[in-house]
N, CA and C of each residue as an Amber inpcrd file, in Angstrom:
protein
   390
 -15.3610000  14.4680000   1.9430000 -15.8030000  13.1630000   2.4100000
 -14.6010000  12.2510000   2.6370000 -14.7750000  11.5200000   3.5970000
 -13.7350000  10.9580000   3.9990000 -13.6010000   9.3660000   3.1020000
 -12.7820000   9.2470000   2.6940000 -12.4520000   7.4100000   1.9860000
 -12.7230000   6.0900000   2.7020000 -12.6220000   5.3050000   2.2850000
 -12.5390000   3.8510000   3.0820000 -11.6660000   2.8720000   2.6060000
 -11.4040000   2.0970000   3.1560000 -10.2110000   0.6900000   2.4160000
 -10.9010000  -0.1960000   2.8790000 -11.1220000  -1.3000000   1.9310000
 -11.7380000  -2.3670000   2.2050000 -10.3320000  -3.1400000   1.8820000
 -10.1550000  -4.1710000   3.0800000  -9.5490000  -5.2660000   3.6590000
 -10.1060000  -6.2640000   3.1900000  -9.1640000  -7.2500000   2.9360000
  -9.4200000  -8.6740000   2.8290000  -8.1360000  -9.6790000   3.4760000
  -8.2020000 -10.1550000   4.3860000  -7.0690000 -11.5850000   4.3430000
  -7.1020000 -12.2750000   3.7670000  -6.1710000 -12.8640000   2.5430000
  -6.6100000 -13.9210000   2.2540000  -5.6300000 -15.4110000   2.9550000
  -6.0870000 -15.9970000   3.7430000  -5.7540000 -16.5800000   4.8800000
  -5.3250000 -17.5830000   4.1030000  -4.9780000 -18.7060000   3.1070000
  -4.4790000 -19.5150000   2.3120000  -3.0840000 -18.9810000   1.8260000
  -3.0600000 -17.4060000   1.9170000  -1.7580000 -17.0310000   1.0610000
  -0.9560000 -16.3430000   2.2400000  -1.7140000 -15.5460000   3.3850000
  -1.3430000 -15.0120000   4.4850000  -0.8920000 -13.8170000   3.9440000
  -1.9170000 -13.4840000   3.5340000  -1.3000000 -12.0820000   2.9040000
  -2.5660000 -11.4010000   3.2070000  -2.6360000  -9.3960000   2.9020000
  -3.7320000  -8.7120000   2.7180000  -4.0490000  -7.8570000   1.3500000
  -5.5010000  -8.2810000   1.1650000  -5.7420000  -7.3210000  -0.3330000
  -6.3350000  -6.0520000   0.5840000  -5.5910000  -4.8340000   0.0710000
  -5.8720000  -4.1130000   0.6650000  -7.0990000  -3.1920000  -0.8130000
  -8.0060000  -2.6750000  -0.7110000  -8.2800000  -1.5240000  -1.7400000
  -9.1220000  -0.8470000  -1.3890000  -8.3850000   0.6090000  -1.2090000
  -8.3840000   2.0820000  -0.6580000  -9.2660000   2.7470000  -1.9880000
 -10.6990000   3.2830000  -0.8440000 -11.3780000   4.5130000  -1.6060000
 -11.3880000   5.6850000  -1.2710000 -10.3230000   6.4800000  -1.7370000
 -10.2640000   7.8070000  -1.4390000  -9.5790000   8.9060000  -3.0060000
  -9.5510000  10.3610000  -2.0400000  -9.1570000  11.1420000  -3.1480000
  -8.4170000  11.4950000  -1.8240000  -7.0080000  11.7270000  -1.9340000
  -6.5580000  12.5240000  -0.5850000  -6.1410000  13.8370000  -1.3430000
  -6.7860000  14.5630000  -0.9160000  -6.4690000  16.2370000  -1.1340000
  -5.9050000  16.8780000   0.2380000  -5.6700000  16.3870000   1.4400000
  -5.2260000  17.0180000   2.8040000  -4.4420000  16.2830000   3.1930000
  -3.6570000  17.0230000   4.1150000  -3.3030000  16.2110000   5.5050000
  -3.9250000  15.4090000   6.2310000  -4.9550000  16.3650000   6.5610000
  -6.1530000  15.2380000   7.5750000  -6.5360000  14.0320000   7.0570000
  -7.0770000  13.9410000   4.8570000  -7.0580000  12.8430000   4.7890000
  -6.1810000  11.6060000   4.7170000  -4.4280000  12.3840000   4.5460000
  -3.4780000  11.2560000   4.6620000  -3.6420000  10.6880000   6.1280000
  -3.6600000  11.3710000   7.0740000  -3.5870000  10.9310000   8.4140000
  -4.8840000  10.3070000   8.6610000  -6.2550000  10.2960000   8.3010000
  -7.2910000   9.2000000   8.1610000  -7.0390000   8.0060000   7.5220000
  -6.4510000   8.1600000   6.6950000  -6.4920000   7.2860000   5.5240000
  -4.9280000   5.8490000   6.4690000  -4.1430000   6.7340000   7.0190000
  -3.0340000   6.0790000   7.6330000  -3.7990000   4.9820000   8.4550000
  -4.3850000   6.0250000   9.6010000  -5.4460000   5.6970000  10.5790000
  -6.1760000   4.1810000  10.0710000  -6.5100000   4.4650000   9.3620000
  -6.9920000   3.2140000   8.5420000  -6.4980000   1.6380000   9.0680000
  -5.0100000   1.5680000   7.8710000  -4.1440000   0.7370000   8.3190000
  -3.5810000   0.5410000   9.6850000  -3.5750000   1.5150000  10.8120000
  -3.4470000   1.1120000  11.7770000  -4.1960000   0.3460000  12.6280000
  -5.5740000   0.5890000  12.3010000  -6.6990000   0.2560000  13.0260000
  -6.6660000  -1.6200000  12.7170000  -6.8680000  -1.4340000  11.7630000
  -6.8570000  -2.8230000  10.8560000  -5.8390000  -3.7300000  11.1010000
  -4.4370000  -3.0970000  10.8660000  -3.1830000  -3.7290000  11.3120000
  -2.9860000  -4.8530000  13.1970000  -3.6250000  -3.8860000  13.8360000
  -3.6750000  -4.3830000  15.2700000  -4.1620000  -5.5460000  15.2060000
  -4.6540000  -6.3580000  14.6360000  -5.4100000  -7.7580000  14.9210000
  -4.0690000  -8.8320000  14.8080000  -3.2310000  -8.2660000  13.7650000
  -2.2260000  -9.4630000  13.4250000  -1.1580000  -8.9860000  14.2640000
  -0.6110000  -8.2970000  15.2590000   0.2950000  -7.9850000  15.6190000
   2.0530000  -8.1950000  14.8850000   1.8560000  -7.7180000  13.7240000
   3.1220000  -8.2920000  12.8420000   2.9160000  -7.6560000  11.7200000
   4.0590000  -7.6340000  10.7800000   3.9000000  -7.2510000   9.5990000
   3.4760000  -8.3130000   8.5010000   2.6220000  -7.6840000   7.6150000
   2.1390000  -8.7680000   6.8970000   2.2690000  -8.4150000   5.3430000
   2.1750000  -9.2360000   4.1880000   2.1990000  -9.0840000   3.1410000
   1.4110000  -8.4240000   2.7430000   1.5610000  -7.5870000   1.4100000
  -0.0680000  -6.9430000   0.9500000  -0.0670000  -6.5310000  -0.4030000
  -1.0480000  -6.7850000  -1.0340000  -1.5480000  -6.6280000  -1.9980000
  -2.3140000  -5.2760000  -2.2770000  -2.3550000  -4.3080000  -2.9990000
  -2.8840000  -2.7520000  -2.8950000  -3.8390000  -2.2510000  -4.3370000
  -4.6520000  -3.0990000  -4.1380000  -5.6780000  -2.4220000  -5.1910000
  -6.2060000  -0.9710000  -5.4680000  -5.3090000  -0.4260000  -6.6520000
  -5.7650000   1.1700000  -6.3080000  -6.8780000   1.5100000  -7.7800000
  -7.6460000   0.9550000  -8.2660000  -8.4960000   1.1680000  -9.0970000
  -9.3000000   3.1550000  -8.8540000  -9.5890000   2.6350000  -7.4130000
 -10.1170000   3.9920000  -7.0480000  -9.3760000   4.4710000  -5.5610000
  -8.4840000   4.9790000  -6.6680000  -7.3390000   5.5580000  -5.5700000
  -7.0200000   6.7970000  -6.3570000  -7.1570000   8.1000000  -5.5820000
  -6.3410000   9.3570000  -6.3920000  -5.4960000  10.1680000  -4.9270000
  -4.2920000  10.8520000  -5.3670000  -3.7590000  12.1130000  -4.8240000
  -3.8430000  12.9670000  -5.3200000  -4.0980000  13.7600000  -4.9790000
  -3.5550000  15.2790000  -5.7540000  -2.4820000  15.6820000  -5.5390000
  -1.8820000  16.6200000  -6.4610000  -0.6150000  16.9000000  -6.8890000
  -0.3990000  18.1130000  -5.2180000  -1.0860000  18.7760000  -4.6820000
  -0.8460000  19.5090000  -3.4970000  -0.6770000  19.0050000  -2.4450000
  -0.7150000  17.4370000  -2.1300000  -0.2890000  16.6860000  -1.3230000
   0.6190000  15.3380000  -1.2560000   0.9900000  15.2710000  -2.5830000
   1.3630000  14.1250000  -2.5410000   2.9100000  13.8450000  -1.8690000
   3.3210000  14.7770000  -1.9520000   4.8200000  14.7740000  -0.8300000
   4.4310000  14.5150000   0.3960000   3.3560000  15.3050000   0.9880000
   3.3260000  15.0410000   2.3500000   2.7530000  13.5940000   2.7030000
   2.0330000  12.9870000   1.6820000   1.3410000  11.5790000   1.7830000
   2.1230000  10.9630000   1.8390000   3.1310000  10.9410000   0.7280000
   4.4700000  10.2840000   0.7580000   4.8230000   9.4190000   2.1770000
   4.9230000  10.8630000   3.1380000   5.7930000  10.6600000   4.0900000
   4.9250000   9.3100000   5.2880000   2.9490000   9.5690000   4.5620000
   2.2450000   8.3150000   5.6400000   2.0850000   7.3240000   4.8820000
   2.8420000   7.1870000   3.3220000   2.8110000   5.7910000   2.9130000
   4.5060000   5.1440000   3.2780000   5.1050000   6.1530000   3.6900000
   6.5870000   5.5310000   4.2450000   6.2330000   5.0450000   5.6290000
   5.0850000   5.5600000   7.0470000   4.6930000   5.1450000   7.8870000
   4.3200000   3.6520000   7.4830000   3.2920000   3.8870000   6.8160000
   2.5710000   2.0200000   6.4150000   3.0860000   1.6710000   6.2130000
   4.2570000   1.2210000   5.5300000   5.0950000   0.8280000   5.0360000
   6.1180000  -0.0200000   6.0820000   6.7770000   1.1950000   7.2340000
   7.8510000   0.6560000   7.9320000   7.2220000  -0.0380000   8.9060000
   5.8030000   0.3030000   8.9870000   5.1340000  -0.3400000  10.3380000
   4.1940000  -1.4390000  10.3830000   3.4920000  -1.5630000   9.1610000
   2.7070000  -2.8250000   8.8840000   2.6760000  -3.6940000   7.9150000
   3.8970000  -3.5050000   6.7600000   4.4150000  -4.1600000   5.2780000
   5.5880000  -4.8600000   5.7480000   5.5400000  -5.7490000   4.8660000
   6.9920000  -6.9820000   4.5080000   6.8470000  -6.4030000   2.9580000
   6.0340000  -7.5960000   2.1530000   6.5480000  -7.5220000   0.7480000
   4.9990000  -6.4060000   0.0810000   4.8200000  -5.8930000  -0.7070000
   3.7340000  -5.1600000  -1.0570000   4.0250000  -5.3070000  -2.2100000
   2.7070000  -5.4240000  -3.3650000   2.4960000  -4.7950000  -4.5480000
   1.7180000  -4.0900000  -4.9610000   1.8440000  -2.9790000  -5.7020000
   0.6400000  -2.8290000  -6.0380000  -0.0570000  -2.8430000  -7.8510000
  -1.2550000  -2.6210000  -7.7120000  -2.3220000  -3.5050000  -8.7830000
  -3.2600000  -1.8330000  -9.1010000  -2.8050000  -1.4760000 -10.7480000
  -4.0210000  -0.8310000 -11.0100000  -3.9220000   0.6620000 -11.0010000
  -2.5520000   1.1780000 -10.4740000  -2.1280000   2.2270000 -10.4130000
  -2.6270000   3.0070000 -11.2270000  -2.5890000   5.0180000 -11.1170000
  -3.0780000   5.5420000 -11.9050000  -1.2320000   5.9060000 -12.4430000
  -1.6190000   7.2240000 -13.5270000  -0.0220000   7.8850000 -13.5150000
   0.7460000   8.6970000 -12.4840000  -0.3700000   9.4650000 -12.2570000
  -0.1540000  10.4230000 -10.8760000   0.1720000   9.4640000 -10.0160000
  -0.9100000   8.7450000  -9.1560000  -0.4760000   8.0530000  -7.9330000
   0.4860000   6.8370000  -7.9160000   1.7150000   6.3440000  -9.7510000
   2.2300000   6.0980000  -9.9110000   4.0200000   6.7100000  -9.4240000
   3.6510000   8.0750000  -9.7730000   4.5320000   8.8030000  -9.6490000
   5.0040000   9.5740000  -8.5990000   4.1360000   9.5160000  -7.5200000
   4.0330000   9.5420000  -5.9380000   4.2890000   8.3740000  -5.0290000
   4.4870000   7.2410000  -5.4640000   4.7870000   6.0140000  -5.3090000
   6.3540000   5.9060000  -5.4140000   6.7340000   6.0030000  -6.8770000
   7.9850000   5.8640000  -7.1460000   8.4340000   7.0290000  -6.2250000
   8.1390000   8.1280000  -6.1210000   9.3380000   9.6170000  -5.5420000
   9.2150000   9.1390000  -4.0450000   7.9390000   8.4220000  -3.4240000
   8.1740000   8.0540000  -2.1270000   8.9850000   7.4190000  -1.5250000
   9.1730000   5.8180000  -2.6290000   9.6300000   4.9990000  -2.5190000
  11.8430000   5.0790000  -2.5930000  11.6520000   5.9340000  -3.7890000
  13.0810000   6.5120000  -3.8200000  13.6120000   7.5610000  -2.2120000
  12.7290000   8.1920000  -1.9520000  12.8950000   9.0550000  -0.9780000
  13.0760000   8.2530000   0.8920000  11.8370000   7.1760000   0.5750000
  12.3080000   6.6910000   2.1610000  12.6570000   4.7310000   1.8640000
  13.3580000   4.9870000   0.6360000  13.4650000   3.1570000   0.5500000
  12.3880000   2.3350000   0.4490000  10.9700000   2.2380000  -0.3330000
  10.1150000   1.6130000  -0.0330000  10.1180000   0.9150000  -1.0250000
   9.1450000  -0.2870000  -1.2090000   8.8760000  -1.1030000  -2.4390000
   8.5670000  -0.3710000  -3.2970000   8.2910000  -0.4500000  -4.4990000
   7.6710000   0.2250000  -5.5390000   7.1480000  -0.8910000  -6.5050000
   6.8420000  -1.8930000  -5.9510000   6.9290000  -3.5890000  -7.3280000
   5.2910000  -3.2290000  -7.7520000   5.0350000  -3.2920000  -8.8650000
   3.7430000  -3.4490000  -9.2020000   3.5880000  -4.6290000 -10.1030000
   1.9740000  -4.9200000 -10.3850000   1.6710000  -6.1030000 -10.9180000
   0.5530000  -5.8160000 -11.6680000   0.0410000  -6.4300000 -12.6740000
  -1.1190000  -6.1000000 -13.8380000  -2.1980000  -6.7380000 -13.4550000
  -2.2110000  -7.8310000 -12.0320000  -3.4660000  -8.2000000 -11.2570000
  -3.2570000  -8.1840000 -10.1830000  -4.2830000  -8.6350000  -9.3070000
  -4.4160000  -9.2720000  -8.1320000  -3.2980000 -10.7400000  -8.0060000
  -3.9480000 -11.3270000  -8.8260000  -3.1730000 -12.8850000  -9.0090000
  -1.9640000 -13.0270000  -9.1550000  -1.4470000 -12.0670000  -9.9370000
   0.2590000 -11.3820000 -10.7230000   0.8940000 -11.0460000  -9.5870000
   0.3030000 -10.2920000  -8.4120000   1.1490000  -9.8250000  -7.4980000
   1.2540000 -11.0460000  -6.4580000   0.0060000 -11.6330000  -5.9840000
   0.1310000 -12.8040000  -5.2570000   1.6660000 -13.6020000  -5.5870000
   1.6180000 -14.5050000  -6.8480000   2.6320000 -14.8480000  -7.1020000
   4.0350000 -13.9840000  -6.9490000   4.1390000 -12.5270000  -7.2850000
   5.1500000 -12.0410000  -7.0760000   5.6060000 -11.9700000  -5.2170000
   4.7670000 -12.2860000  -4.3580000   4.9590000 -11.7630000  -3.0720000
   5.5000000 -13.3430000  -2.9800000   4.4740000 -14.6030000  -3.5300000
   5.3980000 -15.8930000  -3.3180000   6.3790000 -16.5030000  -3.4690000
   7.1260000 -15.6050000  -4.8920000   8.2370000 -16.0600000  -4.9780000
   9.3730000 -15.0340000  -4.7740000   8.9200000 -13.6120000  -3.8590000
   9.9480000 -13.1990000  -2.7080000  10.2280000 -13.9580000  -1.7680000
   9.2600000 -14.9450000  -1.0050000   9.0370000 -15.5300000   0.0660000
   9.8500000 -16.5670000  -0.3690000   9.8390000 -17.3440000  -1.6150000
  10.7550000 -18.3730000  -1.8650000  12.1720000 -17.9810000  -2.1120000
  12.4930000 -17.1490000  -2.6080000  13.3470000 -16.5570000  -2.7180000
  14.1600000 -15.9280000  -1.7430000  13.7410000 -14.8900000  -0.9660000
  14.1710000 -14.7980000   0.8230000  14.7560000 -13.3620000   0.1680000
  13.7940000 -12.8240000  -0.8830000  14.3280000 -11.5080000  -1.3360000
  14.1880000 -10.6640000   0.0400000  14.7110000  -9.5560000  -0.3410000
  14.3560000  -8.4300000   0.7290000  13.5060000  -7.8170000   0.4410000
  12.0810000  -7.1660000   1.8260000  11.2790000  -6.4580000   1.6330000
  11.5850000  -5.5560000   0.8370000  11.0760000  -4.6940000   0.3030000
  11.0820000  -3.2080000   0.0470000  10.7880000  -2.5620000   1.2540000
């Protein structure tokens, strides 16, 4: 069965809560699951902030390299600052080896609210994306 991500803008902060329901066990579902964010992405023509609720988020260990390589896509093509919220260990640890592997953020936060603030005071700050 295929996953879903439910989107939110939250248009006061200009940012997106993103939170992805899937198990990706394939290719096909990394490349759906990409699909996703692209689809979604097209409205703002730009990269935007985001917030990544993974409560119900899993990889499996037989794909998670190759996912890797379509969370380095999302990443270079529709992210500025990202956190994410809620992580498991596994899809912790597919995160970090991604993130080491193609330069990506890796910042996490213990809420929703926690990361908000962390993306605001990159923005004040004039840190660099991940």
């Amino acid at each position: 069965m295929r996953g879903t991500i439910d989107f939110h803008h939250d248009e006061v902060n200009d940012l997106v809560i993103a939170t992805p329901h899937w198990k990706i066990t394939s290719e096909a579902d990394a490349i759906a699951w990409y699909g996703q964010y692209e689809r979604y992405m097209k409205r703002f023509g730009r990269k935007m902030d985001f917030v990544v609720v993974l409560d119900d988020f899993e990889v499996l260990p037989s794909i998670g390299a190759k996912w890797g390589e379509y969370r380095a896509k999302v990443h270079h093509e529709f992210m500025r600052f990202s956190y994410r919220v809620h992580s498991s260990r596994d899809v912790k640890l597919f995160v970090n080896t991604s993130s080491v592997r193609y330069r990506l953020s890796n910042d996490e936060a213990a809420s929703v609210e926690d990361a908000i603030q962390g993306i605001l005071e990159a923005r004040r700050t004039g840190s660099s994306p991940g």
